[in-house]
BAPA-859549 format. One record per atom (N, C-alpha, C, O): residue in one letter; x, y, z. Coordinates in steps of 0.2 Angstrom, whole numbers, plus 5000, padded with zeros to 4 digits. Example, Ala and Ser with C-alpha at 12.3 -4.5 7.8 and 13.67 -1.06 7.14 Angstrom:
2
A506649725039
A506249785039
A506649845039
A507149835042
S506449895035
S506849955036
S506450005039
S506750065040
//
This chain:
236
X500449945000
X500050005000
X500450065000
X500950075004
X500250104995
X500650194994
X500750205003
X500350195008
X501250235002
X501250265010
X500850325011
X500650345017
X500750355005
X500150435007
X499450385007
X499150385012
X499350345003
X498750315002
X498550285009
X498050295011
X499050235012
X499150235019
X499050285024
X498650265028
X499350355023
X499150405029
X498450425028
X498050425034
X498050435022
X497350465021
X496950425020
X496550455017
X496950345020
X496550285020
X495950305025
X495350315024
X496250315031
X495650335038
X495850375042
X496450395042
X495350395046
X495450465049
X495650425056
X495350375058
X496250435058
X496650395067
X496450465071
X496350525070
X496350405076
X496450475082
X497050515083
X497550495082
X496950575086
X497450605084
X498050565089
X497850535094
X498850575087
X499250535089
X499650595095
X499650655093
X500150575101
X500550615103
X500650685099
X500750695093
X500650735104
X500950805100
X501650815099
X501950815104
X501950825092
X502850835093
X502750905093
X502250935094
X503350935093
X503751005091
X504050985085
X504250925084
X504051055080
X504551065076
X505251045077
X505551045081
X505251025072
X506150995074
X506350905076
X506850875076
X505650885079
X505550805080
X505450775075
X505050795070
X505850715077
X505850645071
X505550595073
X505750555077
X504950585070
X504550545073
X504350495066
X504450505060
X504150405070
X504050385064
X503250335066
X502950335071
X503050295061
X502850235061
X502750195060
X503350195057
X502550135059
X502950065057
X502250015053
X501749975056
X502350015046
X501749945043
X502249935037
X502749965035
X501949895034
X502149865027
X502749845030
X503149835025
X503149815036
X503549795037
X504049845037
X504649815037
X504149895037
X504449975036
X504250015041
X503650015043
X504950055046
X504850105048
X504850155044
X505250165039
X504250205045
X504050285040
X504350335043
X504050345049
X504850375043
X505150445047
X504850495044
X504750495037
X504750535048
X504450605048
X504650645051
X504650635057
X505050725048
X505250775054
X504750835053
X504550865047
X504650855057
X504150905058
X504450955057
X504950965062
X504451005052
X504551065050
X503951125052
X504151165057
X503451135051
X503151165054
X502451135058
X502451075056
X501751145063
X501551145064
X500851205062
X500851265065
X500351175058
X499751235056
X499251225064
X498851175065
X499451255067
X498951245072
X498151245071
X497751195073
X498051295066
X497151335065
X496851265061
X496251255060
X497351225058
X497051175053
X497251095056
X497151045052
X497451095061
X497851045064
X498150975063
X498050915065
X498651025056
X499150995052
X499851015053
X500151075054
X500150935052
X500950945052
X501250965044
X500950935039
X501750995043
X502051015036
X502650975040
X502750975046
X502850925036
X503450875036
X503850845031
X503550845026
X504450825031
X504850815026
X505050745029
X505150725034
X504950695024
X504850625024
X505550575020
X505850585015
X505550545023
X506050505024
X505850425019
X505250405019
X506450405016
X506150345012
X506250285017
X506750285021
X505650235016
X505550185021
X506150145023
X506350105019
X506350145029
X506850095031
X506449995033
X505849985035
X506949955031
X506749905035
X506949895041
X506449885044
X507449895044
X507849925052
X507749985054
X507850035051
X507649985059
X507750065065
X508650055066
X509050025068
X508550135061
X509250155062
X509450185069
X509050195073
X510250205070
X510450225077
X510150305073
X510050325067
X510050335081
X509950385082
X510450455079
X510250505078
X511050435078
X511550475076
X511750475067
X512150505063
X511150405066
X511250375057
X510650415053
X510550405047
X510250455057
X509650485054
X509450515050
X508950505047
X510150575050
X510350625045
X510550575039
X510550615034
X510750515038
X510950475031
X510550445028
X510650415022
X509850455030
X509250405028
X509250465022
X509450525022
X508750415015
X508750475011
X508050485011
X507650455015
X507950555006
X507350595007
X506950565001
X507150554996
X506150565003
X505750534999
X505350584996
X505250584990
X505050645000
X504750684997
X505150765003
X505450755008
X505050815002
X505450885003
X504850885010
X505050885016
X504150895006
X503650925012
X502950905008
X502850895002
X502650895014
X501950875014
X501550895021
X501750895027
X500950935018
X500450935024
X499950875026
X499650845022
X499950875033
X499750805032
X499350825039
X499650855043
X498650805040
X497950815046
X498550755050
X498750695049
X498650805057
X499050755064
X498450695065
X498450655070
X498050705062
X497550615062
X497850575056
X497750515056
X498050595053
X498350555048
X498650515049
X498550465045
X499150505052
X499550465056
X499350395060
X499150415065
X499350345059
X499450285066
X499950275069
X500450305067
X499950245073
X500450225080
X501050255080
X501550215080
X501250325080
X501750365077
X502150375087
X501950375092
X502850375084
X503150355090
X503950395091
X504450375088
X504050465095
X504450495092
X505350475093
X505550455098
X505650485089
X506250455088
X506750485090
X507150445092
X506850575090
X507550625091
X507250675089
X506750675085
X507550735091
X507550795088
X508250815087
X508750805090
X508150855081
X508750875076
X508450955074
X507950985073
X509150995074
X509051065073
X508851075065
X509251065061
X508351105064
X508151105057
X508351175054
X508351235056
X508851135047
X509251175042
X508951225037
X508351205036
X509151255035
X508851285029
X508851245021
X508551275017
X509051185020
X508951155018
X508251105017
X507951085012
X508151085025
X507551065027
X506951095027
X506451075029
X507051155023
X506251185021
X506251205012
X505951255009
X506551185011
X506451175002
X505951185000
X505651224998
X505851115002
X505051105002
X504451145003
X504051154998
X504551155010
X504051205013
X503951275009
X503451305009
X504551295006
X504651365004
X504251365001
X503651395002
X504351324995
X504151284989
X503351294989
X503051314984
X503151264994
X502351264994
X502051324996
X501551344995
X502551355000
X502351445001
X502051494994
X501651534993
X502551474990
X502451494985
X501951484980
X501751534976
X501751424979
X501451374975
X500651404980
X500151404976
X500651414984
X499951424987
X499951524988
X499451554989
X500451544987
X500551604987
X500151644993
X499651684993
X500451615000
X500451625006
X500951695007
X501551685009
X500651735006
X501151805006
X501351805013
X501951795015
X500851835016
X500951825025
X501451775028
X501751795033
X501551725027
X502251665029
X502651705025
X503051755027
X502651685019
X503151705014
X503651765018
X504251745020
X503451815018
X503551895021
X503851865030
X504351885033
X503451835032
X503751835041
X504551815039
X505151845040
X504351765035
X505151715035
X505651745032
X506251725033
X505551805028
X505851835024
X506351885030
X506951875030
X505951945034
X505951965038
X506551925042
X507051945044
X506251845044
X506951835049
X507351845046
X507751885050
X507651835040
X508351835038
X508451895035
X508851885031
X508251945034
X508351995033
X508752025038
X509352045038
X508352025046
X508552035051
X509152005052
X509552045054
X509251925052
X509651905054
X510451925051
X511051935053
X510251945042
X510751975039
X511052035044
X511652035046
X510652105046
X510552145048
X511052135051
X511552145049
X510952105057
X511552075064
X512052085062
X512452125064
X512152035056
X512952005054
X513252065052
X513852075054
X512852125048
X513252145044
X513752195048
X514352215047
X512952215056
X513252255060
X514152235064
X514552265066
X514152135063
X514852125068
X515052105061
X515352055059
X515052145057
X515552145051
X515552075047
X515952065043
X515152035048
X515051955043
X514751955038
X514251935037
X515151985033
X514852015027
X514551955024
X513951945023
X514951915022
X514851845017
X514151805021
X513851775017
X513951815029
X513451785030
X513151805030
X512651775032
X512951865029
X512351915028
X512251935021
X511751955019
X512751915018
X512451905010
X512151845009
X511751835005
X512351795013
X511751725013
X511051745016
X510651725012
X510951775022
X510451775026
X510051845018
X509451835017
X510251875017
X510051935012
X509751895008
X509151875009
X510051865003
X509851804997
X509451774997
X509051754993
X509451755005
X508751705005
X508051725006
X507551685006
X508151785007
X507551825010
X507251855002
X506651865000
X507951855000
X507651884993
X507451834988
X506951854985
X507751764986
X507351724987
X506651694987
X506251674983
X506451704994
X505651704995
X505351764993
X504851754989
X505551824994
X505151894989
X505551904985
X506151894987
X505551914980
X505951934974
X505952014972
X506452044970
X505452054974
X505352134974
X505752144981
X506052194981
X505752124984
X506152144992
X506652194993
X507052184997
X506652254989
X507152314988
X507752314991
X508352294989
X507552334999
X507852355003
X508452315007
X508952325011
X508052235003
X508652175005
X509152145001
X509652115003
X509052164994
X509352194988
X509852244987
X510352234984
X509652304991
X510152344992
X510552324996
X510952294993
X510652315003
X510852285008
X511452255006
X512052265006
X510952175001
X511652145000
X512152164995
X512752144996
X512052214991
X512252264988
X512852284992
X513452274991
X512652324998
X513152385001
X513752325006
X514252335009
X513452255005
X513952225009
X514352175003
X514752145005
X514152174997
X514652164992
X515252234992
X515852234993
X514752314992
X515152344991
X515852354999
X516352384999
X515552325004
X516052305011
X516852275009
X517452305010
X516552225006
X517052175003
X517352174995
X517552134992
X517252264993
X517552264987
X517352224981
X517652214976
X516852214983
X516652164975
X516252204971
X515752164968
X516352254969
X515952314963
X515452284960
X514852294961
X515752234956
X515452224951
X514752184953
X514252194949
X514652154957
X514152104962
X513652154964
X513052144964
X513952214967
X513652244968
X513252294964
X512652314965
X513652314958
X513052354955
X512752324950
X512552354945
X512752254951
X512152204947
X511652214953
X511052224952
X511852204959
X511252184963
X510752264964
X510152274965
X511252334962
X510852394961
X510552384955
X510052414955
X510652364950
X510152374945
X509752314948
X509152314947
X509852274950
X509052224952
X508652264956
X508052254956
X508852304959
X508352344964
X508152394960
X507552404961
X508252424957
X508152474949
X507452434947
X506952454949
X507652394944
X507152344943
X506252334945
X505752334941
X506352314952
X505752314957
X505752394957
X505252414955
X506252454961
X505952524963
X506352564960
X506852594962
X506252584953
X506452604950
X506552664951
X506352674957
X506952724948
X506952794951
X507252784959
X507052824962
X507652724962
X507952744966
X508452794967
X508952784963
X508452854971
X509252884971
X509852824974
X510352804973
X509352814979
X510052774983
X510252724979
X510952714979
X510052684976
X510352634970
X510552654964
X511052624962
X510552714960
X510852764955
X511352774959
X511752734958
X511552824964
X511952854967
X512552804967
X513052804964
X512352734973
X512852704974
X512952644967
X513252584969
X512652644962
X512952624956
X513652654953
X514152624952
X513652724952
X514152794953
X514552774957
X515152774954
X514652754963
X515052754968
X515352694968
X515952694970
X515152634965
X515652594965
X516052614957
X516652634957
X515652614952
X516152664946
X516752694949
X517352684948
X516552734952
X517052784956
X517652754959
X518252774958
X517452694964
X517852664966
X518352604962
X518952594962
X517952584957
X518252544951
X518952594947
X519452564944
X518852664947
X519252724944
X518752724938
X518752774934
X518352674937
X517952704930
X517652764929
X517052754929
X517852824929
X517552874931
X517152914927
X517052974929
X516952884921
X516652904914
X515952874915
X515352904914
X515952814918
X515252774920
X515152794927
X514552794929
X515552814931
X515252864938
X514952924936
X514452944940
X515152964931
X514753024927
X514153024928
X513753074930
X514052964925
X513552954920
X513052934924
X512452954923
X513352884930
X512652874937
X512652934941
X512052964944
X513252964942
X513253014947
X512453094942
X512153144945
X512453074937
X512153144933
X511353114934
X510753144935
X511553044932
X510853014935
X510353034941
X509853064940
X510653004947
X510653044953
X510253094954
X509753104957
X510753144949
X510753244952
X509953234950
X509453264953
X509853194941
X509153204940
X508453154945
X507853164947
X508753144946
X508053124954
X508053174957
X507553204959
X508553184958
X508453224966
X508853274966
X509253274970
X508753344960
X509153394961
X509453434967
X509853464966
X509153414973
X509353444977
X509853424984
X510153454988
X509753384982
X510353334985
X511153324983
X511453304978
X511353334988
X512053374987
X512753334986
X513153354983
X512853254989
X513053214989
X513253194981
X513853204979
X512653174975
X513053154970
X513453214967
X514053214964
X512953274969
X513353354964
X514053334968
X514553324964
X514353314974
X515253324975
X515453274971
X516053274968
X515053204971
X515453144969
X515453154961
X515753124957
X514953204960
X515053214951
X515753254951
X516253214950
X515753314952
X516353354952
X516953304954
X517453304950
X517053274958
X517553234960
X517953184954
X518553184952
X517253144951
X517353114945
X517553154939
X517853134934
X517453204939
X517653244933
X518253264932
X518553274926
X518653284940
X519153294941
X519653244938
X519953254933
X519653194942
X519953144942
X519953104935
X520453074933
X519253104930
X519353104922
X519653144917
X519653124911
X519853214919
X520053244917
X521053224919
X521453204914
X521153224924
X521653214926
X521953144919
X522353154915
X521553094920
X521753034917
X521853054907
X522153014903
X521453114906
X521653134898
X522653164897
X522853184892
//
């Protein structure tokens, strides 16, 4: 018997409650079935789980993580389940919601989508502040990732490429923010600025004149243009 066809054959009473992060299984067809609990829907009183291909032996506790993956994520009514029996808890990776994301999207669940977005944005936030550039460009990605319009996590990762001297990364990730918020000065400006910093200073002109037209009144591009011109002028 199908193993989902198994879980929704009948309604079980409901079985013990896990937390997030428990690996829990149960046992027919001669097969133990693992399950880890990724998230818990309270309101609908359903587990999101990422499922494990059927073992014939109960593995040791420390062989868990070797078992291979059957499906990413499924929602599944906590009646779903018979004689379900918890196994270990394991800290859940960002690998371990592929899946979930996956169905975030596919149901276009904005409200999760946006919460989860938000942790790692923040969490980028942290890093950037103790100086972790390179992880805060991960936590940034991922956020950007789940929202793709996400500007302001766009820029971010932007200004911690431009941390780490990587220009060019960086003003690809400003014109992606261009993109979704067009008419950005701060994305124009510091497009210019990394030019500037590269010595290209014919293509910082040309952002920095950008700029001035957003925002005439704003005094920063008018020095960083002048500067540019100086210093192009010098190189003739």
């Amino acid at each position: 018997m199908s193993i989902f066809k198994k879980l929704f054959s009948k309604a079980n009473e409901p079985q013990e409650n896990f937390s997030e992060g428990d690996i829990f299984y149960t046992f027919f067809d001669n097969h133990y079935h693992f399950y880890k609990l990724l998230k818990e829907d309270i309101e609908l009183d359903t587990y999101h789980v990422l499922t494990y291909k059927p073992v014939a032996q109960l593995p040791n506790k420390d062989k868990i993580g070797e078992l291979d993956i059957l499906v990413y994520h499924s929602p599944i009514a906590k009646t779903g389940f018979e004689g379900t029996k918890f196994f270990s808890n394991s800290v859940l990776t960002d690998n371990d919601f592929i899946g979930y994301y996956e169905y975030l999207r596919q149901t276009q669940n904005i409200k999760e989508l946006v919460s989860i977005a938000n942790k790692y944005y923040k969490e980028a936030h942290r890093l950037t502040d103790l100086k972790q550039h390179e992880k805060a460009i991960e936590n940034y990605t991922k956020a950007i990732e789940l929202i793709p319009n996400f500007y302001e996590a766009i820029d971010n990762r932007a200004f911690c490429s431009m941390d780490l001297g990587k220009w060019t990364d960086a003003i690809e990730d400003f014109k992606l923010s261009l993109s979704v918020n067009p008419k950005s000065l701060l994305a124009e400006f510091s497009i210019g600025e990394c030019f500037f910093k590269m010595g290209d200073y014919k293509n910082a002109i040309k952002q920095f004149q950008k700029a001035i037209d957003i925002d005439p009144a704003h005094q920063a591009p008018r020095d960083f243009l002048k500067k540019a011109i100086d210093l192009d002028n010098e190189k003739k």
